[in-house]
SERO-4910 file (N, C-alpha, C, O; in steps of 0.05 Angstrom, whole numbers):
BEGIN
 pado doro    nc1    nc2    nc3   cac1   cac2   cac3    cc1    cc2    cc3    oc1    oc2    oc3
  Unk    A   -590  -1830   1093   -594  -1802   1089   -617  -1798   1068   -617  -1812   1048
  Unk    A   -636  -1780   1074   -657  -1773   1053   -655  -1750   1048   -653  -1731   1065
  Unk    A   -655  -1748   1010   -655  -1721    998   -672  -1710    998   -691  -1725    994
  Unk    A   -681  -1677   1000   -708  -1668    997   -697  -1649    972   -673  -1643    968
  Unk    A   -719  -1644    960   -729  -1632    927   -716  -1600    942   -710  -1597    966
  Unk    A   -713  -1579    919   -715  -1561    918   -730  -1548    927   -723  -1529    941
  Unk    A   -754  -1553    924   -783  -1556    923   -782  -1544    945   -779  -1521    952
  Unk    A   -784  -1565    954   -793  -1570    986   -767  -1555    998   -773  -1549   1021
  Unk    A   -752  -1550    994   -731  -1532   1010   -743  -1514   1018   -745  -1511   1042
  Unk    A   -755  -1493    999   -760  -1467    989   -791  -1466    992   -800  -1444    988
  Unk    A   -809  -1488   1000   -826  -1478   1018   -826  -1460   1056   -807  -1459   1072
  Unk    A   -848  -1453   1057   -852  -1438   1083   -841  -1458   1104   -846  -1482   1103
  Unk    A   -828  -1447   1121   -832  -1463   1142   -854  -1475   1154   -851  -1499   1157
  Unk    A   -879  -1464   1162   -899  -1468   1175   -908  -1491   1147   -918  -1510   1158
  Unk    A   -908  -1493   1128   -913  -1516   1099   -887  -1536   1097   -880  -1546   1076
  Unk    A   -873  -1539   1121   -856  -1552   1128   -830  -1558   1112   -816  -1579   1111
  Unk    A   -826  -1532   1099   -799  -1527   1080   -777  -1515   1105   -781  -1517   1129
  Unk    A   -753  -1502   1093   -739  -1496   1103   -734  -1467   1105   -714  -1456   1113
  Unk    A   -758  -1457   1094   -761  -1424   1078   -735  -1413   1070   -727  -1391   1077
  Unk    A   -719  -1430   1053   -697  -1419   1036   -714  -1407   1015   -735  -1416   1005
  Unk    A   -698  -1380   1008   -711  -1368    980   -697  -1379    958   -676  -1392    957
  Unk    A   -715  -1371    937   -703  -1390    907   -683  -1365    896   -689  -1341    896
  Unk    A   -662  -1376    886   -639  -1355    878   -646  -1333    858   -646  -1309    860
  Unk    A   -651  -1350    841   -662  -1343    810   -682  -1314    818   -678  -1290    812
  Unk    A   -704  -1325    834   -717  -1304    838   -712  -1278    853   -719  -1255    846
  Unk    A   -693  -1285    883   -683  -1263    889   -660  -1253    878   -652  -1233    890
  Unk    A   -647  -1259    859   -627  -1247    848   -638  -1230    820   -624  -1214    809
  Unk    A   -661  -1235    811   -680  -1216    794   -688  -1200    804   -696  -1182    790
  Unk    A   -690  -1199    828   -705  -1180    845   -683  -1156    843   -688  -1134    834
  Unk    A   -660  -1164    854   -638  -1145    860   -626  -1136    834   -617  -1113    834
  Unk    A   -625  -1147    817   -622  -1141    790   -645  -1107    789   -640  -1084    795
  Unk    A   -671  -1124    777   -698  -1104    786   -681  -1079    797   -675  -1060    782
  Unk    A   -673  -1080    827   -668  -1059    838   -654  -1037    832   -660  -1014    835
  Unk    A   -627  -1051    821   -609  -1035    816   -610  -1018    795   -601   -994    796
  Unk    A   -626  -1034    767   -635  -1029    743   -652  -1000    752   -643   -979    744
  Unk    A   -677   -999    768   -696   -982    777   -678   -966    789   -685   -944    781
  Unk    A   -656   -962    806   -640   -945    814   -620   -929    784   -610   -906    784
  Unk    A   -620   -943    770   -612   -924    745   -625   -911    728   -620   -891    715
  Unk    A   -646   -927    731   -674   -920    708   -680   -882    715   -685   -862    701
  Unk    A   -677   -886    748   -700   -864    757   -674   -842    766   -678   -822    780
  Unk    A   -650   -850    755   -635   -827    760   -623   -826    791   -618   -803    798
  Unk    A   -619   -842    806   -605   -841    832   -575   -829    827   -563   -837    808
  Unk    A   -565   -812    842   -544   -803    850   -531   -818    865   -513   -804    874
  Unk    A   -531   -844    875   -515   -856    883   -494   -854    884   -490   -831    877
  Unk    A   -460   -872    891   -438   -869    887   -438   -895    870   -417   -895    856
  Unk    A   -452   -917    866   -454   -946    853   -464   -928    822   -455   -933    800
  Unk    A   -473   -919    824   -498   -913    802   -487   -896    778   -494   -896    754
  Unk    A   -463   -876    797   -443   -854    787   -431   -865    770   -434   -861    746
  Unk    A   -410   -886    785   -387   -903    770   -395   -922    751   -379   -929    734
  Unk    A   -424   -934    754   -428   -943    730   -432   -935    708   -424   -946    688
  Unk    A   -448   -909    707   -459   -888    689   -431   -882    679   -433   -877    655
  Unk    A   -407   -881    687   -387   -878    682   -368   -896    670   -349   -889    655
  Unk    A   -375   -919    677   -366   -937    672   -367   -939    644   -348   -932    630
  Unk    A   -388   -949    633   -406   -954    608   -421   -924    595   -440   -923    580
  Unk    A   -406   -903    606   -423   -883    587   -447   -875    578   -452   -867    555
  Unk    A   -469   -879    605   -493   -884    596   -503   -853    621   -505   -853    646
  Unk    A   -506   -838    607   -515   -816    618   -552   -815    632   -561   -807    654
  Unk    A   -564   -826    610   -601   -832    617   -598   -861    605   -591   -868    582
  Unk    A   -605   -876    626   -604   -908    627   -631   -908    614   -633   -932    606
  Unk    A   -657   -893    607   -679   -897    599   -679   -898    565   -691   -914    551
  Unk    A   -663   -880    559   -651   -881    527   -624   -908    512   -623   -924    494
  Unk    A   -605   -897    541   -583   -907    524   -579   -934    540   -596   -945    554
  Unk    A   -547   -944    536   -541   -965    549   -536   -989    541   -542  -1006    558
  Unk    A   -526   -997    520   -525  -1018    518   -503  -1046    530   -485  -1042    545
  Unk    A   -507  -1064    522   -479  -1080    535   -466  -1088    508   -477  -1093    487
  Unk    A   -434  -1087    514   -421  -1096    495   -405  -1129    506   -406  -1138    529
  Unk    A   -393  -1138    484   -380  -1169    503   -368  -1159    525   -373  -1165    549
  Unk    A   -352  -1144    516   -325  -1145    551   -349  -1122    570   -337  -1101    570
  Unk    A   -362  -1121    578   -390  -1105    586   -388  -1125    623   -381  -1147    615
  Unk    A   -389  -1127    645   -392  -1150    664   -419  -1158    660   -438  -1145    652
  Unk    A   -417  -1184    668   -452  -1199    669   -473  -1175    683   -494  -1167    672
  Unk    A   -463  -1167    705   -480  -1146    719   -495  -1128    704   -519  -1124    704
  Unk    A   -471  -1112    686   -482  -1097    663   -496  -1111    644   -520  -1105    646
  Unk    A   -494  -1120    633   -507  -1145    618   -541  -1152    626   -562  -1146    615
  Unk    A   -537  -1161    642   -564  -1165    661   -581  -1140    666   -606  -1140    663
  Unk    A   -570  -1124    673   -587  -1101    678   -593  -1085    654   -610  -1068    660
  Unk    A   -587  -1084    630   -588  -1090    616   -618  -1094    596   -634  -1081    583
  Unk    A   -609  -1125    604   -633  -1138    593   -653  -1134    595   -672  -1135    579
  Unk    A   -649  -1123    636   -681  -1121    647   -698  -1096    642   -722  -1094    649
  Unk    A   -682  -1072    627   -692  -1049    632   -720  -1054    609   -734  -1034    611
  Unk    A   -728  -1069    593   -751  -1069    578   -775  -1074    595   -798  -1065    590
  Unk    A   -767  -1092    622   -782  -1101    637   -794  -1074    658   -816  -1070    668
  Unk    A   -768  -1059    657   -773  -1035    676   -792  -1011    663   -810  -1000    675
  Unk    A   -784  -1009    641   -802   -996    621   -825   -998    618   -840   -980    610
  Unk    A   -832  -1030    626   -852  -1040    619   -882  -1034    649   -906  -1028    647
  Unk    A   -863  -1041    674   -874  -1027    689   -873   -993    703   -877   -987    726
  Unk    A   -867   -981    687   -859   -951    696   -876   -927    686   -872   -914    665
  Unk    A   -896   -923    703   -917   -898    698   -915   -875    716   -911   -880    740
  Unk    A   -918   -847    708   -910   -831    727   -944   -827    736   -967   -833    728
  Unk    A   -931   -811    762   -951   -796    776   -956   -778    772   -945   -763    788
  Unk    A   -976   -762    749   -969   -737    740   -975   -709    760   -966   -686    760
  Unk    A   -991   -719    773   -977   -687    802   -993   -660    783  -1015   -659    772
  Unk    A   -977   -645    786   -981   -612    768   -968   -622    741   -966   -603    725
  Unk    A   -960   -638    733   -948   -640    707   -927   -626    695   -923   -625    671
  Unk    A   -913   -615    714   -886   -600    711   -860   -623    693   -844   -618    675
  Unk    A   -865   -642    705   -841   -654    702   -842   -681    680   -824   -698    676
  Unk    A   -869   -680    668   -870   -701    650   -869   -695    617   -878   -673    611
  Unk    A   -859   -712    596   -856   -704    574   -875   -723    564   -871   -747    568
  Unk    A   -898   -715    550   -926   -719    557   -919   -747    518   -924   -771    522
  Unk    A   -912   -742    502   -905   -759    486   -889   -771    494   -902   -792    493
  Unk    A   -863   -780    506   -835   -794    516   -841   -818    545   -831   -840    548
  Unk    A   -857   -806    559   -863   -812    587   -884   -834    587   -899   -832    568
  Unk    A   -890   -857    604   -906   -875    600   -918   -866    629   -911   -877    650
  Unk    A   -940   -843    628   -955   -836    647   -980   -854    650   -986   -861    672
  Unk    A  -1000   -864    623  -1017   -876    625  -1010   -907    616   -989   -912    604
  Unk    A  -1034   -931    624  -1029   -954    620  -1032   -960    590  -1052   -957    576
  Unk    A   -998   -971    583   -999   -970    551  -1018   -987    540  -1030   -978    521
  Unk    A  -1026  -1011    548  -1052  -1032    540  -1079  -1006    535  -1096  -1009    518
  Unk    A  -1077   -987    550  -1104   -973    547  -1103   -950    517  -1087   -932    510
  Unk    A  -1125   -959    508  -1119   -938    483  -1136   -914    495  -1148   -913    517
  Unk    A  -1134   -891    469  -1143   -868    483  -1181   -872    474  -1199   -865    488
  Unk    A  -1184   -886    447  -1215   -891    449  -1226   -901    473  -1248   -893    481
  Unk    A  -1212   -920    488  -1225   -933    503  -1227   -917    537  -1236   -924    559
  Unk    A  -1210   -886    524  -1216   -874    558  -1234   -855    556  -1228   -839    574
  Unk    A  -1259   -845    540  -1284   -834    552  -1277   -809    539  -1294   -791    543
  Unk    A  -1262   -803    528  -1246   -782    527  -1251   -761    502  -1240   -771    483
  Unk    A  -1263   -738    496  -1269   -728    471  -1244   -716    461  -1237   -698    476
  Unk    A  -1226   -720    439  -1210   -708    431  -1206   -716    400  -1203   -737    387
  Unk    A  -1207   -686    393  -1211   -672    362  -1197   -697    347  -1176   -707    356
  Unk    A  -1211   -707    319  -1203   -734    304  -1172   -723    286  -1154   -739    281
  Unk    A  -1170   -699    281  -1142   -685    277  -1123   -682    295  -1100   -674    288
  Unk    A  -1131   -689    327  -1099   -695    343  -1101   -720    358  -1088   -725    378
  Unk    A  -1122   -736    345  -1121   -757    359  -1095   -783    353  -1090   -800    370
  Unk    A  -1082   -783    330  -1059   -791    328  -1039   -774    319  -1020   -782    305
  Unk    A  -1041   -749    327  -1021   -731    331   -996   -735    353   -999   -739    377
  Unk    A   -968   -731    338   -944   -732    354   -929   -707    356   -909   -707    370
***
């Protein structure tokens, strides 16, 4: 009997793996998902009972995990800095964004560096 690597499991088939996916990664993914399904406010019936669960009304503010908390919670959790981290709105007519609170533009970008003339008295204005 010959063992094959992980590795090589979890390559493409056509790269002559077995195209098994790697766990770790798709189970971040779904993590990812569910997290982004709270983040953005889904009405779900999963989304309800958790919000309920743990008392977390805006998962963007609050939320934390406590020990007796499930890994699930826990995990999702962890990931929401990551979610944060990718989450810019589309500002549209601008009805619906809170223009200090909201990560509409790319945070790496400062405002000197966008072309932009604005008065040296609100330029670090909050």
């Amino acid at each position: 009997m010959q063992l094959a690597s992980w590795n090589i499991l979890t390559k493409p088939k056509g790269l002559g793996g077995l195209g098994l996916r790697r766990l770790e990664t798709v189970n971040q993914a779904c993590l990812a998902k569910l997290g982004w399904k709270l983040y953005i406010g889904a009405d779900e019936l999963w989304c309800d009972v958790i919000r309920g669960k743990y008392g977390c009304r805006n998962f963007k503010e609050e939320g934390v995990s406590h020990a007796s908390a499930s890994s699930l919670w826990k995990n999702i959790v962890k990931l929401r800095p990551q979610l944060k981290q990718y989450c810019f709105w589309v500002i549209g007519n601008g009805t619906g964004v809170e223009a200090w609170h909201d990560a509409w533009i790319d945070v790496g970008l400062r405002v000197a560096d966008m072309d932009i003339n604005i008065p040296e008295n609100l330029l670090h204005a909050r």
